[in-house]
N, CA, C and O of each residue as an XYZ file, in Angstrom:
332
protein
N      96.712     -7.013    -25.425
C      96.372     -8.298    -24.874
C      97.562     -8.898    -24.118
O      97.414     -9.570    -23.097
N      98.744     -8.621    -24.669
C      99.750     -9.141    -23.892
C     100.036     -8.793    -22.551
O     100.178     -9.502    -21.554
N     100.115     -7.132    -22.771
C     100.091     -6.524    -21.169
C      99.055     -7.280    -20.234
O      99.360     -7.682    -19.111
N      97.928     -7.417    -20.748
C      97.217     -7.933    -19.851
C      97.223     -9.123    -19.323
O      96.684     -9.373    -18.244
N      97.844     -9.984    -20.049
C      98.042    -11.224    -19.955
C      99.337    -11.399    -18.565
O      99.215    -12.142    -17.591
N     100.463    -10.527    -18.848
C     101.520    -10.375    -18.192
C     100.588     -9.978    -16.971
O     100.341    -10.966    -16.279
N     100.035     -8.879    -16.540
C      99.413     -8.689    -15.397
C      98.534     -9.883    -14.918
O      98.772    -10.214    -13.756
N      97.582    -10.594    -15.551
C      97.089    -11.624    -14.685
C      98.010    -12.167    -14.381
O      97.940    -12.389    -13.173
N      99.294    -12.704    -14.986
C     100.179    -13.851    -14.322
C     100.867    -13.347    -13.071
O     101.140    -13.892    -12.002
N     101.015    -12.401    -13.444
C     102.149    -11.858    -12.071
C     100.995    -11.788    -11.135
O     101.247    -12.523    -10.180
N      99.620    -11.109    -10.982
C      98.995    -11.432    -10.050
C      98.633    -12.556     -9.029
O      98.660    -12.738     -7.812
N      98.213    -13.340    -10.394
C      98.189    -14.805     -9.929
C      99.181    -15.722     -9.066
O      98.912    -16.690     -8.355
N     100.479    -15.085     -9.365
C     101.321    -15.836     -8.984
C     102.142    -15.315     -7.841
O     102.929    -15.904     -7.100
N     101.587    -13.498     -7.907
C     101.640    -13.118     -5.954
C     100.771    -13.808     -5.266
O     101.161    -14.312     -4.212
N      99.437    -13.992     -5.679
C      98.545    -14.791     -4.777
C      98.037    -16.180     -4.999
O      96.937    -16.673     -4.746
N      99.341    -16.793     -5.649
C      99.637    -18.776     -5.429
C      98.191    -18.912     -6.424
O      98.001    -20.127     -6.383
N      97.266    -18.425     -7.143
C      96.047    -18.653     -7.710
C      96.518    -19.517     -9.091
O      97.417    -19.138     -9.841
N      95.903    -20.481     -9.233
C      95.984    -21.470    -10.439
C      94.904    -20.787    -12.076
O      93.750    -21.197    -12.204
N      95.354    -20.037    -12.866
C      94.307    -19.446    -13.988
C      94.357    -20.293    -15.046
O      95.309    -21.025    -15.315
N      93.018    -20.173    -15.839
C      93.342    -20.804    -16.624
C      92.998    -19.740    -17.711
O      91.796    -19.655    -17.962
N      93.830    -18.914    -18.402
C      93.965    -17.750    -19.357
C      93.053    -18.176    -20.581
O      93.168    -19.331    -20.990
N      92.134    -17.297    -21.204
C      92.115    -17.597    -22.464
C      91.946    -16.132    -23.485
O      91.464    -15.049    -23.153
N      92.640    -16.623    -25.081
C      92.853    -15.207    -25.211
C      91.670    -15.619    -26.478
O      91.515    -16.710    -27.027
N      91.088    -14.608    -26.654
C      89.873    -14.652    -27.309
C      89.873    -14.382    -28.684
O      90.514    -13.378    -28.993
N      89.283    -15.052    -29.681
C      89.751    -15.004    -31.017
C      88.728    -14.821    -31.528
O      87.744    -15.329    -30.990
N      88.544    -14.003    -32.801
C      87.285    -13.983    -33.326
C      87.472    -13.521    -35.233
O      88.046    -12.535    -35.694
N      87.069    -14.151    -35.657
C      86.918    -13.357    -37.192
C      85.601    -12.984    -37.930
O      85.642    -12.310    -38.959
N      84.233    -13.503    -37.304
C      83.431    -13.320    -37.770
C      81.882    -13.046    -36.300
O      81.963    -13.315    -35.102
N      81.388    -12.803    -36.613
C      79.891    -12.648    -35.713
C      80.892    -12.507    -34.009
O      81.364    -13.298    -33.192
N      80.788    -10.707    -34.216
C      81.533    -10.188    -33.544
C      80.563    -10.134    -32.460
O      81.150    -10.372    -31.404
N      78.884     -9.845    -32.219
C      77.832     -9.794    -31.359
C      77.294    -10.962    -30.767
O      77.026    -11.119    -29.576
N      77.095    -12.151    -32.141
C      76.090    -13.288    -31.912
C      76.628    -14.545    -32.318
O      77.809    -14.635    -32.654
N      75.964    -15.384    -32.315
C      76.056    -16.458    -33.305
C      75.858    -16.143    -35.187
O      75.983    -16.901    -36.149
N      75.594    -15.056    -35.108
C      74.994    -15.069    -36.613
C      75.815    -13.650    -37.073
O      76.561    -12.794    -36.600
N      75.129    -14.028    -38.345
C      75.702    -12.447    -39.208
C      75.477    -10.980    -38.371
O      74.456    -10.780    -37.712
N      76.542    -10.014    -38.486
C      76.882     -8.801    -37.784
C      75.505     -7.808    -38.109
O      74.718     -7.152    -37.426
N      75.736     -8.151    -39.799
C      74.735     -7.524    -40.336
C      73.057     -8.127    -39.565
O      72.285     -7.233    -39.218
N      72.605     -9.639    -39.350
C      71.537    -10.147    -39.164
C      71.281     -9.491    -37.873
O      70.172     -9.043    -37.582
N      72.674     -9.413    -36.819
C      72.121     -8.738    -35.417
C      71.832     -7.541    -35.592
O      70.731     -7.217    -35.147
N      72.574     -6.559    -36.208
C      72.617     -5.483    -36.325
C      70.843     -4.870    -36.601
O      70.245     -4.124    -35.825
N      70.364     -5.362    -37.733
C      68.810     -5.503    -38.157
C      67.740     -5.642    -37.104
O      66.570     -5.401    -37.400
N      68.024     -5.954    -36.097
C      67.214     -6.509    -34.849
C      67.464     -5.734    -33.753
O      66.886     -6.105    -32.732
N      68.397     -4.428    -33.633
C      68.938     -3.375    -32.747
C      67.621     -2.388    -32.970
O      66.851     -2.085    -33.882
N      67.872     -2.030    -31.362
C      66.516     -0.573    -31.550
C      67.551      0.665    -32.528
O      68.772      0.815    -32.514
N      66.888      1.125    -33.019
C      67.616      1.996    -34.081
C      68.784      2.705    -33.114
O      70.007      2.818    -33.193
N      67.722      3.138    -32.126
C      68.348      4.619    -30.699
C      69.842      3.657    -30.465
O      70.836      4.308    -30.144
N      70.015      1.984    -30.638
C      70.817      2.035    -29.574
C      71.791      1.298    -30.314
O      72.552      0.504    -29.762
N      71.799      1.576    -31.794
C      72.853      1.186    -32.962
C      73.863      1.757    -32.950
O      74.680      0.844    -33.069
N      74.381      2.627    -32.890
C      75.476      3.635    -32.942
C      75.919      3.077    -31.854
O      76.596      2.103    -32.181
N      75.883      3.191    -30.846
C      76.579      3.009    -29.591
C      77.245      1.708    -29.302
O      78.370      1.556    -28.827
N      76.181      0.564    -29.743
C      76.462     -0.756    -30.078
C      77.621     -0.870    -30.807
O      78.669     -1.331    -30.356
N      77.400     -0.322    -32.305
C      78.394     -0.346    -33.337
C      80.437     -0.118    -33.010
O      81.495     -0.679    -33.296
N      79.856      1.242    -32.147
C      80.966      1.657    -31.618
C      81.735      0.413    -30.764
O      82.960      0.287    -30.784
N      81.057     -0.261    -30.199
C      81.779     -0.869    -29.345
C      82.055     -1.944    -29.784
O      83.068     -2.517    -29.381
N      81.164     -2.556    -30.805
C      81.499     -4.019    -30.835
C      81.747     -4.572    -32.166
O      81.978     -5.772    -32.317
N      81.701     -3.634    -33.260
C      81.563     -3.935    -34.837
C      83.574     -3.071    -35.067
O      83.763     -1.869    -34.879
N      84.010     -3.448    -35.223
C      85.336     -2.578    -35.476
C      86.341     -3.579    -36.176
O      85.973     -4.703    -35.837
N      87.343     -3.664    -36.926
C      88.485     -4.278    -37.635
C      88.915     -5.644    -36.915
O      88.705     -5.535    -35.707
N      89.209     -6.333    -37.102
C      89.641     -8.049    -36.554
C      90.483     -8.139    -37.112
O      90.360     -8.282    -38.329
N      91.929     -8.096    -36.440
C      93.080     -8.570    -36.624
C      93.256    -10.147    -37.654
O      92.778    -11.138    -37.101
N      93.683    -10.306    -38.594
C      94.201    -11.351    -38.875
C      93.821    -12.832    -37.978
O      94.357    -12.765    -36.873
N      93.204    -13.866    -38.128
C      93.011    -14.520    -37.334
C      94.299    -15.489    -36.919
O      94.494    -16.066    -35.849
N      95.201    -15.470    -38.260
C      96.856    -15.938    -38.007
C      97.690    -15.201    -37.248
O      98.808    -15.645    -36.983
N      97.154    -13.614    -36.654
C      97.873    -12.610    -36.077
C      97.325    -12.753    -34.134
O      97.993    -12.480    -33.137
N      95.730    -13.338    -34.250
C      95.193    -13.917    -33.108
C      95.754    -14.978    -32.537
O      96.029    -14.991    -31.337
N      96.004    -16.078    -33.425
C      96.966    -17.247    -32.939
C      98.595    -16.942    -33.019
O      99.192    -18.017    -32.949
N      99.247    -16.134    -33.109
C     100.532    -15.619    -32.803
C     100.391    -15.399    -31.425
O     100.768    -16.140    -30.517
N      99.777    -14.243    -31.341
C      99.489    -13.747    -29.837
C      98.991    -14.638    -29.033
O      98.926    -14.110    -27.923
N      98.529    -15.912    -28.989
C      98.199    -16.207    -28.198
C      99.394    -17.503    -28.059
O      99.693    -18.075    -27.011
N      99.789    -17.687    -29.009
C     101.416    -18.399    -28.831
C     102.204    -17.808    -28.202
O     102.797    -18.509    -27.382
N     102.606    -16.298    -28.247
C     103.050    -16.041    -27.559
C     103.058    -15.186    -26.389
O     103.994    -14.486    -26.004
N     101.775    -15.338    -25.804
C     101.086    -15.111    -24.145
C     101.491    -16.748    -23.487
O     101.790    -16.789    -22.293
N     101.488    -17.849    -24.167
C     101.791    -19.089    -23.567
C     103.393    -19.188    -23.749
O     104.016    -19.299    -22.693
N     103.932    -19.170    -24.603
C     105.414    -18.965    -24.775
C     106.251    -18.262    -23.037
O     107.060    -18.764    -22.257
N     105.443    -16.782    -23.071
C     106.050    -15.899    -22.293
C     105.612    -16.324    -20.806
O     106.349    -16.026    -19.867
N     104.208    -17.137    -20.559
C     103.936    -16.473    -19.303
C     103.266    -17.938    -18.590
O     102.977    -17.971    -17.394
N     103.078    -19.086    -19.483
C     102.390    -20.413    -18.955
C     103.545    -20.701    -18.152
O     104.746    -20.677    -18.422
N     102.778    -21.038    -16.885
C     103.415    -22.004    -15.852
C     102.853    -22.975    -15.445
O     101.890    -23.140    -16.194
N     102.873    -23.869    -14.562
C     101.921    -24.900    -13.975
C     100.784    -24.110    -13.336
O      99.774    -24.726    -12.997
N     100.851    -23.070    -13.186
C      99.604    -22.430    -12.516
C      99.088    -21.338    -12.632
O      98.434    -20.557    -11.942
N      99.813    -21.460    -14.425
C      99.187    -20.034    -15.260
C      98.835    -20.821    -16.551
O      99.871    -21.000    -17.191
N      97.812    -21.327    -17.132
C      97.674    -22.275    -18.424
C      97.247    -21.614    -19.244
O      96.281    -21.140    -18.647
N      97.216    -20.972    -20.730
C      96.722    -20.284    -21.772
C      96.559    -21.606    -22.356
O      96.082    -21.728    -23.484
């Protein structure tokens, strides 16, 4: 997330563009509004696995989410880079 973060800014700021960054946090209802499990139940069977793969996987610490995103603003906010 950081690399990426570093690349929008430097982009942004070859081409004078004002961003407004946000780094995305999540600890629970990784698909929906609701339980992983409740969406999951409502998937065509065929297209569970694939789903799963992509979007059901480990969540960092949500105190380890707000680090990182302290320090993407620490490293890289300017007047015309805002996290």
């Amino acid at each position: 997330m950081i690399r990426d973060a570093e690349a929008v800014a430097r982009a942004a700021a070859e081409v004078g563009m004002r961003i407004a960054f946000v780094v995305p946090m999540r600890d629970r209802h990784r698909m929906a509004y609701a339980e992983d499990a409740d969406v999951i139940a409502h998937l065509d069977p065929a297209d569970t696995e694939e789903i799963l793969a992509n979007w059901v996987r480990d969540l960092a610490p949500i105190d380890e989410q707000i680090a990182c995103a302290d320090e993407i603003a620490d490293r890289f906010q300017t007047d015309k880079f805002q996290v």
